[in-house]
C-alpha positions as CSV (number, residue, x, y, z in Angstrom):
1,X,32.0,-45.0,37.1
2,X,33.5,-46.0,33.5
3,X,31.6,-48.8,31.8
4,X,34.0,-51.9,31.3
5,X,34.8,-52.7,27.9
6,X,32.5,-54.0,25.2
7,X,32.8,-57.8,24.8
8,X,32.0,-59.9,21.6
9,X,29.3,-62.4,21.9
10,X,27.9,-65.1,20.2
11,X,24.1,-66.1,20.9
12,X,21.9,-68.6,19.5
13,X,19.0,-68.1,17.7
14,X,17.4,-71.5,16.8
15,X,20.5,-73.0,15.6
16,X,21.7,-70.3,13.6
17,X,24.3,-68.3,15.7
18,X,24.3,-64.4,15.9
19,X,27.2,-62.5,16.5
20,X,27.4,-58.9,18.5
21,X,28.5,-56.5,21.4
22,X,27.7,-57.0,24.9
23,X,28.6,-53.4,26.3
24,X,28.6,-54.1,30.2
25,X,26.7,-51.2,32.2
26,X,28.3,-48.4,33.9
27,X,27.5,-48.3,38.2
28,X,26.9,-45.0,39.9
29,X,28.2,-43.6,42.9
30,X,25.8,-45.6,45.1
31,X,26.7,-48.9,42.5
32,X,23.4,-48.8,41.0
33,X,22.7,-49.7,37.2
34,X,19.5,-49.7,35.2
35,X,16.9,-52.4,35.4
36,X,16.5,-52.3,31.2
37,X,18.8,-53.6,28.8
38,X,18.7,-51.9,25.5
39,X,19.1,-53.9,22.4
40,X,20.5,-52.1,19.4
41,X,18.3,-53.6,16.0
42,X,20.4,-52.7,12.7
43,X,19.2,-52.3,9.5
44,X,20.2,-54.4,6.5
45,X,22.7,-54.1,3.9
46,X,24.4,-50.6,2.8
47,X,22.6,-48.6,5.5
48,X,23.9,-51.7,8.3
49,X,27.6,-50.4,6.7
50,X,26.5,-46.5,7.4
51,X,25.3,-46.8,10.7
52,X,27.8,-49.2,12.2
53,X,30.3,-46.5,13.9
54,X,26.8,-44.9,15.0
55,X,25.2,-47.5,16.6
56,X,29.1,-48.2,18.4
57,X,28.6,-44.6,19.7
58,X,25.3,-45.2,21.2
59,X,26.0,-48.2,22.8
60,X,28.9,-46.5,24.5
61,X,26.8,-43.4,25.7
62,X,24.1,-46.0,26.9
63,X,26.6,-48.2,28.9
64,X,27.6,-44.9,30.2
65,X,24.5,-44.0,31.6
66,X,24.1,-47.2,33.3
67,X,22.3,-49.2,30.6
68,X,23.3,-52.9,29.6
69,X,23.5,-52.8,26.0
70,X,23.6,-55.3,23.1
71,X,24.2,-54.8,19.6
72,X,24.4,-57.4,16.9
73,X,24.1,-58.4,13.6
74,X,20.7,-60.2,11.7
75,X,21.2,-63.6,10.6
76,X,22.7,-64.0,7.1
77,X,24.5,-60.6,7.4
78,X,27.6,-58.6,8.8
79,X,29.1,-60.8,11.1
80,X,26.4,-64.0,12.0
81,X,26.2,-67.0,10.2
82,X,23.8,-67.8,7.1
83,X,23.6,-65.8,4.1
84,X,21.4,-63.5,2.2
85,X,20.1,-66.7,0.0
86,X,19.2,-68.4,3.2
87,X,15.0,-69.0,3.5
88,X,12.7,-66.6,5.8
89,X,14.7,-63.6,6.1
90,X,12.3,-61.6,8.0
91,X,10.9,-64.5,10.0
92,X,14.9,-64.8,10.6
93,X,15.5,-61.4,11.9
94,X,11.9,-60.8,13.2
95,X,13.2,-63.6,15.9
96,X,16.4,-62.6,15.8
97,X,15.1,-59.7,18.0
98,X,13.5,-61.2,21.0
99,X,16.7,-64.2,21.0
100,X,18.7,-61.2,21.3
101,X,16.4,-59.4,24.4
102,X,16.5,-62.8,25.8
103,X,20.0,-62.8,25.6
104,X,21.4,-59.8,27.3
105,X,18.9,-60.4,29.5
106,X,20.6,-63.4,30.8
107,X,23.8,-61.5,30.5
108,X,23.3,-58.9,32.6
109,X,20.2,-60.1,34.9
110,X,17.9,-56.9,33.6
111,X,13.9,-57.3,33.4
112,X,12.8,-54.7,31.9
113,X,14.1,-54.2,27.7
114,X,14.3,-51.7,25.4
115,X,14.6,-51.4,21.4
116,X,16.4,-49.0,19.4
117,X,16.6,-48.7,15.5
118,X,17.3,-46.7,12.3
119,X,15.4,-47.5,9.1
120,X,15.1,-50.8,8.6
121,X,16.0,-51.5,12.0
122,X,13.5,-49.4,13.3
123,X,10.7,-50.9,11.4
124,X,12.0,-54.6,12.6
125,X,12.0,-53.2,16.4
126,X,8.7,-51.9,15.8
127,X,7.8,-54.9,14.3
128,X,9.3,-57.6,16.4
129,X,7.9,-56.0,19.6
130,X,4.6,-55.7,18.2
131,X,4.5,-59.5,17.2
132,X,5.7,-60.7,20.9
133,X,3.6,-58.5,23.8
134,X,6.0,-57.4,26.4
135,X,9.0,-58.1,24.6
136,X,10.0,-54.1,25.1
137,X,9.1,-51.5,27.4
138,X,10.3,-48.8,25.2
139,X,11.2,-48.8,21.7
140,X,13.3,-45.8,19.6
141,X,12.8,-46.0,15.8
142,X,14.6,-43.4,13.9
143,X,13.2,-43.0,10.3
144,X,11.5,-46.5,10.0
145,X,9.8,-47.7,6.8
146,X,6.0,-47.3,7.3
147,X,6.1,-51.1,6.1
148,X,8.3,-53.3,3.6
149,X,7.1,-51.9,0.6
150,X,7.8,-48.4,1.6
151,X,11.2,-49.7,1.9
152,X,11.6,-51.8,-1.5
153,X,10.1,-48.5,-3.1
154,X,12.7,-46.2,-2.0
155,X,15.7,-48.7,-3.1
156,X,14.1,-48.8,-6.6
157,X,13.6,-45.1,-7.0
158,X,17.3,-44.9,-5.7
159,X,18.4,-47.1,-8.6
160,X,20.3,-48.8,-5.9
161,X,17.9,-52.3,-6.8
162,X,17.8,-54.1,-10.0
163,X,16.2,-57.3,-11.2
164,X,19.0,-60.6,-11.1
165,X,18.0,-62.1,-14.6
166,X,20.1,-63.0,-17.8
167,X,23.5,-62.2,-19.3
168,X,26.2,-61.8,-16.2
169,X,23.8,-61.2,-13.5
170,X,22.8,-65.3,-13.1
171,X,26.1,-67.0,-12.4
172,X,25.3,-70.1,-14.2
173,X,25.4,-73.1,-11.3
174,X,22.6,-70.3,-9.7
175,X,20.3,-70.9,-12.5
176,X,16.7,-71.3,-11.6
177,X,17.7,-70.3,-7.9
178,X,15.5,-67.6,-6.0
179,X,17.8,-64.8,-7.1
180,X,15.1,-61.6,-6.8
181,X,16.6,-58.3,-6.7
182,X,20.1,-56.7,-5.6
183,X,20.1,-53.2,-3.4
184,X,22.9,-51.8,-3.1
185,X,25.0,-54.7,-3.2
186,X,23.0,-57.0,-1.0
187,X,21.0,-59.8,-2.4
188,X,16.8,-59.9,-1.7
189,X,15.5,-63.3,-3.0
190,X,12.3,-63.5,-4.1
191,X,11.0,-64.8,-1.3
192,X,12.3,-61.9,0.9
193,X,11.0,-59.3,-1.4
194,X,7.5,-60.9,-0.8
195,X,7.8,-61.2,3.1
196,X,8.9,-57.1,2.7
197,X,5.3,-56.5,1.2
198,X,3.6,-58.2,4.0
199,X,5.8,-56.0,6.7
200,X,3.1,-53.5,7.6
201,X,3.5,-51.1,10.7
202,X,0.2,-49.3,9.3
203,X,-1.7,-53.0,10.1
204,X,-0.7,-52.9,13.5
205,X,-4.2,-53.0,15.7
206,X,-1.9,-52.7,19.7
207,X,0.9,-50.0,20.1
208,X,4.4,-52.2,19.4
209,X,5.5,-50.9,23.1
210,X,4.3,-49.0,26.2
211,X,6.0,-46.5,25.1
212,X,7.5,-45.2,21.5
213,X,9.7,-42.6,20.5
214,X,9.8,-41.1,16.7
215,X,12.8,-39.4,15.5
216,X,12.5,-38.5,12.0
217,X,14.5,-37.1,9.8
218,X,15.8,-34.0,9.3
219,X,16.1,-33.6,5.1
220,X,12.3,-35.2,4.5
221,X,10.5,-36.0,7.3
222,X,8.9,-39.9,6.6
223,X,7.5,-40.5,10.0
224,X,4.0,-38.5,10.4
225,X,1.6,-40.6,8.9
226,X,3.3,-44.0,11.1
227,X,3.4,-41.4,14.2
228,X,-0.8,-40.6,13.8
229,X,-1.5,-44.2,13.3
230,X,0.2,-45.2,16.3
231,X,-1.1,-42.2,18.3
232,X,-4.8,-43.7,17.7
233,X,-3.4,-47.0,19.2
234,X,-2.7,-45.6,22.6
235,X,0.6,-45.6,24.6
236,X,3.0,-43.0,25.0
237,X,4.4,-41.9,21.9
238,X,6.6,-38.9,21.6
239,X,8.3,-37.9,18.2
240,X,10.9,-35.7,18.2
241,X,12.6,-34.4,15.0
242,X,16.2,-33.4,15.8
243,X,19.3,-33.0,13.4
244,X,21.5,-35.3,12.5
245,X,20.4,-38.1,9.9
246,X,21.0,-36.4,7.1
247,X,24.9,-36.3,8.1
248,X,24.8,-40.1,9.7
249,X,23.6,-41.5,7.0
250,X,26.6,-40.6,4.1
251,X,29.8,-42.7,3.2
252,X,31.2,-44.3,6.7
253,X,34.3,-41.7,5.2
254,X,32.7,-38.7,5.2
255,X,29.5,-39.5,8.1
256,X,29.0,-37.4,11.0
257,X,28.3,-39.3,14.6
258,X,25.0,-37.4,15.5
259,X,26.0,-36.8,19.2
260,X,23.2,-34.5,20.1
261,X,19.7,-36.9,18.9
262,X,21.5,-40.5,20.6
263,X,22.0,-37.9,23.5
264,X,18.3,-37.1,23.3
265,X,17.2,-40.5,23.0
266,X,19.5,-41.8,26.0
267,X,17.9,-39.5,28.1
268,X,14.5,-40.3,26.9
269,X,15.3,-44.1,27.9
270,X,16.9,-42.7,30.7
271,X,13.7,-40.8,32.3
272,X,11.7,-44.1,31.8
273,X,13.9,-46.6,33.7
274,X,15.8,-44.9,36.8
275,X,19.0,-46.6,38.4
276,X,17.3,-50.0,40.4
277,X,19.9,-52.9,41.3
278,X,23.5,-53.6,41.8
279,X,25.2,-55.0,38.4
280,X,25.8,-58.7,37.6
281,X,29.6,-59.9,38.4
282,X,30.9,-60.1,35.3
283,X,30.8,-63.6,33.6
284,X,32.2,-65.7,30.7
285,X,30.2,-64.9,27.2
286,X,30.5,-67.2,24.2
287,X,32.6,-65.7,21.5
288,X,33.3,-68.7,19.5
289,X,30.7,-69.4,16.2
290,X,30.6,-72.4,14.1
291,X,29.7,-71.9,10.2
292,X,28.9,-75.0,8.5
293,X,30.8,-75.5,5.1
294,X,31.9,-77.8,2.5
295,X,34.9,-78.9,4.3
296,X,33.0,-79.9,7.6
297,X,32.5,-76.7,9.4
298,X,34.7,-73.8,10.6
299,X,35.0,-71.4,13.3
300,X,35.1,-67.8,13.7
301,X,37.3,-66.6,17.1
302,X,37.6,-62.2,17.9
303,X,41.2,-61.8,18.3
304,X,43.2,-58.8,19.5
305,X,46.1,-58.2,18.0
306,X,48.5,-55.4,17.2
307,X,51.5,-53.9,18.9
308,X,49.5,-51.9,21.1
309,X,46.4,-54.9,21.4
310,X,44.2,-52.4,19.7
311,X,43.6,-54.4,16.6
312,X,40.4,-56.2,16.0
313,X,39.9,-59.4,13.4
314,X,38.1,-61.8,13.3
315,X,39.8,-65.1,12.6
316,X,38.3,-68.4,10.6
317,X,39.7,-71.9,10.3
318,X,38.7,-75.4,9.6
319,X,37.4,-77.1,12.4
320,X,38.8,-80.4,10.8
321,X,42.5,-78.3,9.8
322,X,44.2,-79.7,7.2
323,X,48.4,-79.4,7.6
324,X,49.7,-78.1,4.4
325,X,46.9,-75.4,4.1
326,X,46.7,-74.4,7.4
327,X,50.2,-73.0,7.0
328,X,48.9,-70.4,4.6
329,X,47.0,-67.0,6.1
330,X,45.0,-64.7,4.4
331,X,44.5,-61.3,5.4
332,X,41.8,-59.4,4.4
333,X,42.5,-55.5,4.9
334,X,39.6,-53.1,5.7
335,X,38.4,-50.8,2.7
336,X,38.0,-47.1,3.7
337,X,35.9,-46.1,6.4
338,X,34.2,-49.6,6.1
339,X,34.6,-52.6,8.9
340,X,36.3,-56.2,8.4
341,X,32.7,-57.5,6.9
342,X,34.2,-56.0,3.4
343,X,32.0,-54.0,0.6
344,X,28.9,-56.1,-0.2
345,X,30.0,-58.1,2.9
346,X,32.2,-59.7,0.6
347,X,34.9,-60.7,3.2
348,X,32.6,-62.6,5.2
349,X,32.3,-64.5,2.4
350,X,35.6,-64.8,1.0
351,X,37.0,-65.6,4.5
352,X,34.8,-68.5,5.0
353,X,35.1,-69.9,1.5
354,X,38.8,-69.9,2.2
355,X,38.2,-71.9,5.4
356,X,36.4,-74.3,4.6
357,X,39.3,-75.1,2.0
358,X,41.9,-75.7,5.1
359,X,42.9,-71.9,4.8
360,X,43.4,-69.6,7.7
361,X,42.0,-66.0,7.6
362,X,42.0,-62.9,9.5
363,X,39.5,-60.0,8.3
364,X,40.8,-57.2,10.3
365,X,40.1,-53.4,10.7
366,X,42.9,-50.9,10.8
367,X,43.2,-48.6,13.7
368,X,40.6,-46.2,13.7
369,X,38.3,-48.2,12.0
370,X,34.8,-50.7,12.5
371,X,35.8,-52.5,16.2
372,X,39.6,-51.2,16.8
373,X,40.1,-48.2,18.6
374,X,42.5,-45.3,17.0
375,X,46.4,-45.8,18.2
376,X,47.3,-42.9,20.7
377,X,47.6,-39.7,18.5
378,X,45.3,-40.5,15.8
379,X,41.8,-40.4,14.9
380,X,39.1,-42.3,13.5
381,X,38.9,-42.7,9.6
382,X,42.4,-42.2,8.8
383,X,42.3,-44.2,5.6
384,X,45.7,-43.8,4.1
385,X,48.5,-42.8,6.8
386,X,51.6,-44.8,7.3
387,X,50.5,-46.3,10.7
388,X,47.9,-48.1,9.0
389,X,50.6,-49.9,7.0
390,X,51.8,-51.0,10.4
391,X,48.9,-52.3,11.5
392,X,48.7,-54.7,8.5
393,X,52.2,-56.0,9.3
394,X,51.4,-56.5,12.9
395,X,48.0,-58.5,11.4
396,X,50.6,-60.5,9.0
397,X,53.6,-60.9,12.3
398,X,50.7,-61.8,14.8
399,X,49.4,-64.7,12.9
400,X,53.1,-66.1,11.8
401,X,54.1,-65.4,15.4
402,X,51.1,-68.4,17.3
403,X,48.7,-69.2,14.7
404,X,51.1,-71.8,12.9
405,X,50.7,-69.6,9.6
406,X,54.0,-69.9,7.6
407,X,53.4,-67.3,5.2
408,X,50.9,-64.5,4.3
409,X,48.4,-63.6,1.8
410,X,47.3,-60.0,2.2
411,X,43.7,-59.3,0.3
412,X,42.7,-55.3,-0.6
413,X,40.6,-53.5,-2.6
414,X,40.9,-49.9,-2.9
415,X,42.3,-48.4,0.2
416,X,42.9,-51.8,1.7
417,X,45.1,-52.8,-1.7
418,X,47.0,-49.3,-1.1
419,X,47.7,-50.6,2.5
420,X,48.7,-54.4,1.9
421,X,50.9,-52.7,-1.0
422,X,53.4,-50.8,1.0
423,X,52.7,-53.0,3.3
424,X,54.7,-55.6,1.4
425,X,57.1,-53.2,0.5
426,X,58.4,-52.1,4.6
427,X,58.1,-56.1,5.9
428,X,60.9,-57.2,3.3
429,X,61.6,-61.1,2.8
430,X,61.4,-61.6,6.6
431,X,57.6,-60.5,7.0
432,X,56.8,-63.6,5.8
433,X,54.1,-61.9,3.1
434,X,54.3,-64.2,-0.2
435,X,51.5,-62.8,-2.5
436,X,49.1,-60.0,-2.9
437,X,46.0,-59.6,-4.5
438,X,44.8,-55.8,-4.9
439,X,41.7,-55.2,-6.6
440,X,41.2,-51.6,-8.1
441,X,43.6,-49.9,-6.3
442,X,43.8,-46.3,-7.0
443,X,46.6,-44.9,-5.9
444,X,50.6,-45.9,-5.5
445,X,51.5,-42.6,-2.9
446,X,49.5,-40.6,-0.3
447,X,50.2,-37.8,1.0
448,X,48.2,-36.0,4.1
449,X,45.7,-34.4,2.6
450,X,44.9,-36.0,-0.2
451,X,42.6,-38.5,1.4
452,X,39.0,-36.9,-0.6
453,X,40.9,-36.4,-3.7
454,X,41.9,-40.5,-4.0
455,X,38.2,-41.0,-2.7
456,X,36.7,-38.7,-5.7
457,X,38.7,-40.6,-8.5
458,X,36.1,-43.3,-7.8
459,X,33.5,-41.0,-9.6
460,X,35.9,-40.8,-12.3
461,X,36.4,-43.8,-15.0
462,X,39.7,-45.5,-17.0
463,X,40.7,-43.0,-19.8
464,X,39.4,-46.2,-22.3
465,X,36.2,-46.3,-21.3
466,X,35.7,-42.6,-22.4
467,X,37.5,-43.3,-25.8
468,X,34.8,-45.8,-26.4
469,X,31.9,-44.1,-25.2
470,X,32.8,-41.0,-27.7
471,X,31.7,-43.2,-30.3
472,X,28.3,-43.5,-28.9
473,X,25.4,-41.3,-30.3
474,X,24.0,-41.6,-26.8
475,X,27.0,-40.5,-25.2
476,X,27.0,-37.0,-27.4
477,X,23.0,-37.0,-26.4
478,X,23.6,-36.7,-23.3
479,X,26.2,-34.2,-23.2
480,X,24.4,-32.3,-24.7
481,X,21.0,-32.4,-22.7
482,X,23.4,-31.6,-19.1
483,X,23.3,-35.3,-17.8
484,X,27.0,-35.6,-18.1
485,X,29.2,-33.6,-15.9
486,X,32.1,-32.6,-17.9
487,X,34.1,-30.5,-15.9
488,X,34.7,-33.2,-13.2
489,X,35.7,-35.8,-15.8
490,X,37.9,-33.1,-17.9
491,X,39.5,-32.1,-14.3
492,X,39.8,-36.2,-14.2
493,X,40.9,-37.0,-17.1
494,X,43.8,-34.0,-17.3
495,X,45.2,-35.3,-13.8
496,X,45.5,-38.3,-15.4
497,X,47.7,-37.1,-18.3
498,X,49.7,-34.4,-16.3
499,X,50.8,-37.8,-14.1
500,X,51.5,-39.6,-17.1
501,X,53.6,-36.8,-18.6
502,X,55.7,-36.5,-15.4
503,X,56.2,-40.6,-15.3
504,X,57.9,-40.1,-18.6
505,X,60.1,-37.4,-17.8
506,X,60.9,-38.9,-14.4
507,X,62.0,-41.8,-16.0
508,X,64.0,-40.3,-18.4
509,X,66.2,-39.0,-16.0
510,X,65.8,-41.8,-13.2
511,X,68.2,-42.4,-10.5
512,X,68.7,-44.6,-7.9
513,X,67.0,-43.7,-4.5
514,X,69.6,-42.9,-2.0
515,X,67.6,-44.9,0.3
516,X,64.6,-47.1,1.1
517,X,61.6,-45.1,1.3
518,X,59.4,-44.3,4.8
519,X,56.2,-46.8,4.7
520,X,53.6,-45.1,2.2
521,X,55.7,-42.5,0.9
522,X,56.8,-41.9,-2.8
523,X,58.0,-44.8,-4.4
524,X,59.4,-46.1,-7.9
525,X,55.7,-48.1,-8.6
526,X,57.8,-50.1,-11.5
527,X,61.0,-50.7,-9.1
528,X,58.7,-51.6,-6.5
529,X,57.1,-54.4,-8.1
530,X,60.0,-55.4,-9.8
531,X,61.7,-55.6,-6.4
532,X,58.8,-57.8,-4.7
533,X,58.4,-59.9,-7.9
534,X,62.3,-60.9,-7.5
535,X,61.5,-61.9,-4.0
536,X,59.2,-64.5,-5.1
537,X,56.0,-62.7,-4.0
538,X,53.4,-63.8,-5.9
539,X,51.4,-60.5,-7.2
540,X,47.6,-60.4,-8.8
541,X,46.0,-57.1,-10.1
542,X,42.3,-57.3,-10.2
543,X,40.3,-54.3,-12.2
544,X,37.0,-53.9,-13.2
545,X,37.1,-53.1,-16.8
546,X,36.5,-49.1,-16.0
547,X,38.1,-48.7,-13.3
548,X,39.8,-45.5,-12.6
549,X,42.8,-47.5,-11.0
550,X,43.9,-48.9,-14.8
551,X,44.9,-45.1,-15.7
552,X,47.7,-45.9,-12.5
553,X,48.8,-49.0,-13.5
554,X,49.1,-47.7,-17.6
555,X,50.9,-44.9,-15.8
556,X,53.3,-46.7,-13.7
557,X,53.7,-49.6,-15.5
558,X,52.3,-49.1,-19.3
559,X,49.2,-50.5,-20.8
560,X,48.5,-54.0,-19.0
561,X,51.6,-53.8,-17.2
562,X,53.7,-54.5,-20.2
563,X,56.9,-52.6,-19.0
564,X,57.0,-55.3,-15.7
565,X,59.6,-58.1,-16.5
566,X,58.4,-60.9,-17.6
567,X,57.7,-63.2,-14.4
568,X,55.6,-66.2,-13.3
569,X,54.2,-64.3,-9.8
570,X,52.6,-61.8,-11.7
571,X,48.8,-61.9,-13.3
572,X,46.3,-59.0,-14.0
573,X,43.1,-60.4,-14.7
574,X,40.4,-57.5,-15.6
575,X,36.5,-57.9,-14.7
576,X,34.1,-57.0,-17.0
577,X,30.9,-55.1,-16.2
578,X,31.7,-55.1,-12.4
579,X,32.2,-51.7,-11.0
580,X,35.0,-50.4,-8.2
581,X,33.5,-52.4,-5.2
582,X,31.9,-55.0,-7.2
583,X,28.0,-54.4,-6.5
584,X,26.5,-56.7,-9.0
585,X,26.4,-59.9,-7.0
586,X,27.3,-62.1,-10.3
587,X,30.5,-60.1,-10.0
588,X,31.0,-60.8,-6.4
589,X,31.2,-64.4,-7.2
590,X,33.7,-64.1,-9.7
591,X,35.8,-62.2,-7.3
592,X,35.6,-64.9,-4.5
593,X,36.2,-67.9,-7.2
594,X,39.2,-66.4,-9.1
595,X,40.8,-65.2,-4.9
596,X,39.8,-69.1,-4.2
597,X,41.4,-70.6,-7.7
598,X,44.5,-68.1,-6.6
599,X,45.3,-69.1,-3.3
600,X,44.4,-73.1,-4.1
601,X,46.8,-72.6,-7.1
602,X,49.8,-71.9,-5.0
603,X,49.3,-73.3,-1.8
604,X,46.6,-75.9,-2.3
């Protein structure tokens, strides 16, 4: 039999709420399931982005072979309450572990539990199970950390973690707070960092689980030494060191689902807990979490949405409305490959910022993308087609058409600014769509194809920020030692130019269109935004100061979008020292206050 469909939950864990996947078992001929629920532990920050569509693949293969499976997100990230500043983090998610084996155990009546994580996750399976005996009967930990500092280790020699102090890094009402370090875009107080280094699997004196399954990895193999010491603690341990990691673990964009090792460890789980009992009816789950915030709280519903119901969002508002603001939606539009959470999880906290101000917001994914199913016809990952635009105007129709939204605020960066963009352009003055904000969009046209080449500019920086480096002795130091790659930025920078050379001599022989463009094809950039400007749609550009994207707009629209009209709906404000998704977490701030002061400004 097919396994229903997955259901989003909301579980408490002493007061703070948890969000997930409850992915009801599949029944066999005789309408037996498994006796074993198998909870899905993620890992934190960049690699919780990475491993999202892989962890959605497992649970689905798990559910099909008869296992009730959960997966979820940690307190203070992806899609649960708290934040990354809250106290105890891995006290927090330590819990967050056996609240969540409590849970689907209640929702699906299974005794018997099982644990399965990558990285970080694994390590806080391993970990959590250890710290309550008989939590888990079986646990599978794909390339855990050895302990915390193994993990803090390799983000430093990564260069993805810095220290937070002086200049721009300390946003100034944070002074004197427990700011740590930053990996990758995610925040590790000080206080975290120092509950990491106490994280040791190598202390462990009892085996985590009855039984314990390795898979390492298949670039550098990391688990040995963790797979000896837990061999000497007895147990059945079995490590297994299939391919697939290497691939899974890249840009969401450009990952690889490793079929054949979640294969291998469903059947491992498989072997250990045979088909017992008939499945629970199905029941009610909570879906509904409360975030507390300035303005009195807010609440967080899933919806489904879309002309064909296969769009996911998640949708905030005050839980004390307020009329006038709650007229006014923001949409937040998925970036690339990534889900509704947003780069950095910044989204998450835009959207509830907004909120708790009276706003309405929907943080969607396209088709294709994070929780919503491709359309018929298409695949995953299709960043750029024209459907996609559809799927934003059907976010912007649905809430205008029962949510009591008036008008529409659509909120992109990157791909998602490319989206909301032509989006604006196909719903005309009747899709209800009254500003944008696009933050370092990169390109105005897409054609099939060109997908990696628009992905690959983001290596490539604004034409001025090379001028200015040329006058650096470093720079010239560093050609010349090999540690600058100059035929990728000459191939940049001459793309740049050719496009800026055929602007000009496309408009000095510009006609009129014959007609209106198809959604996301070739369009006048300059007629365009002249054209939404005169229908009162209130337009900001936001850039990092190098962004690649400034080389479009000097293209389209000259340097600082001088050759616009004049107009009162248009502002470009530039960011500087914040890079394309904007990593540094002073910069992430700035982004959510000047989107704040933006929306308040107009409909506040």
């Amino acid at each position: 039999m097919t396994a229903a469909s997955p259901q989003p939950v909301v579980f408490d864990r002493d007061g703070r709420h948890l969000r997930g996947w409850y992915h009801p078992p599949a029944a066999d001929e005789s309408g037996q399931v498994r006796d074993c629920v198998v909870v899905l532990v993620p890992p934190i920050g960049y690699d919780a982005v990475c491993t999202h569509r892989h962890y959605r693949a497992l649970a689905h293969l798990l559910a099909a072979l008869g296992f009730p499976v959960l997966r979820y997100d940690h307190h203070g990230t992806g899609d649960s309450s708290g934040s990354e500043e809250d106290p105890q983090r891995i006290q927090a998610w330590t819990h967050g572990v056996t609240r969540a084996v409590e849970f689907a155990r209640r929702a699906s009546g299974g005794v018997h539990a099982a644990l399965f994580g990558v990285r970080l996750g694994g390590t806080l399976a391993l970990w959590g199970s250890a710290a309550n005996p008989g939590l888990a009967d079986s646990v599978v930990a794909w390339a855990p950390f050895p302990s915390g500092r193994h993990y803090l280790r390799e983000m430093r020699a990564l260069g993805l973690q810095r220290k937070v102090t002086g200049g721009r890094q300390v946003p100034a009402h944070n002074a004197g707070a427990d700011l740590g370090e930053e990996a990758a875009g995610y925040l590790l107080t000080g206080s975290t960092i120092a509950a990491l280094g106490k994280l040791d699997l190598m202390a462990l004196e009892a085996p985590p689980a009855p039984a314990v399954m390795l898979l390492d990895r298949d670039d550098i193999p990391v688990v040995e030494r963790l797979a000896r010491h837990l061999g000497r603690l007895g147990g059945a341990l079995e490590r297994s060191g299939l391919a697939g990691y290497a691939a899974m673990m890249r840009d969401p964009y450009e990952a690889a689902v490793p079929h054949a090792a979640l294969q291998a460890a469903g059947d491992w789980l498989a072997a250990r807990h045979p088909r017992r009992r008939a499945p629970l009816p199905p029941g009610p789950l909570a879906s509904r979490l409360v975030q507390p915030s300035n303005g009195g709280g807010i609440e967080e519903l899933p919806v489904r949405f879309g002309r064909r119901g296969n769009l996911f969002g998640l949708l905030s508002r005050s839980i004390e409305p307020q009329a006038d603001r709650a007229r006014t939606g923001v949409v937040f539009v998925s970036v690339g490959a990534n889900l509704h959470t947003g780069p950095n999880r910044m989204y998450v906290t835009q959207a509830r910022a907004l909120s708790g101000l009276g706003f309405v917001t929907l943080r969607m994914d396209i088709g294709g993308i994070g929780e919503s199913p491709p359309s018929p016809g298409h695949a995953d990952n299709e960043v750029y087609a024209a459907h996609s635009i559809d799927d934003v105007r059907d976010a912007a129709a649905w809430l205008r058409g029962g949510q009591g939204v008036e008008r529409v605020v659509l909120v992109g960066l990157c791909s998602g600014a490319y989206l909301a963009f032509h989006a604006a352009l196909a719903g005309g003055e009747a899709s209800g769509i009254a500003s944008l904000v696009l933050i370092n969009q990169q390109t105005y046209h897409w054609r099939p194809g060109d997908s990696l080449a628009v992905r690959s500019r983001k290596g490539i920086r604004s034409l001025g920020f090379y001028r200015s480096r040329l006058r650096e002795r470093e720079t010239w130091l560093r050609i010349l030692s090999g540690q600058v790659n100059l035929r990728l930025i000459a191939g940049g920078v001459a793309r740049v130019v050719g496009r800026r050379l055929a602007r000009h001599a496309a408009d000095m022989f510009r006609r009129a269109p014959a007609q209106p463009p198809a959604p996301g094809g070739a369009v006048d950039v300059r007629a365009a935004f002249a054209g939404l400007l005169r229908r009162g749609v209130h337009v900001m550009l936001i850039f990092s100061a190098d962004d690649g994207g400034l080389d479009e707009v000097d293209t389209h629209l000259g340097p600082g979008a001088r050759r616009l009209p004049r107009s009162p709906h248009f502002t470009i404000q530039i960011v500087d020292g914040a890079d394309h998704t904007f990593t540094p977490h002073w910069s992430q701030r700035r982004l959510c206050d000047m989107l704040a002061q933006h929306v308040m400004r107009l409909y506040g």
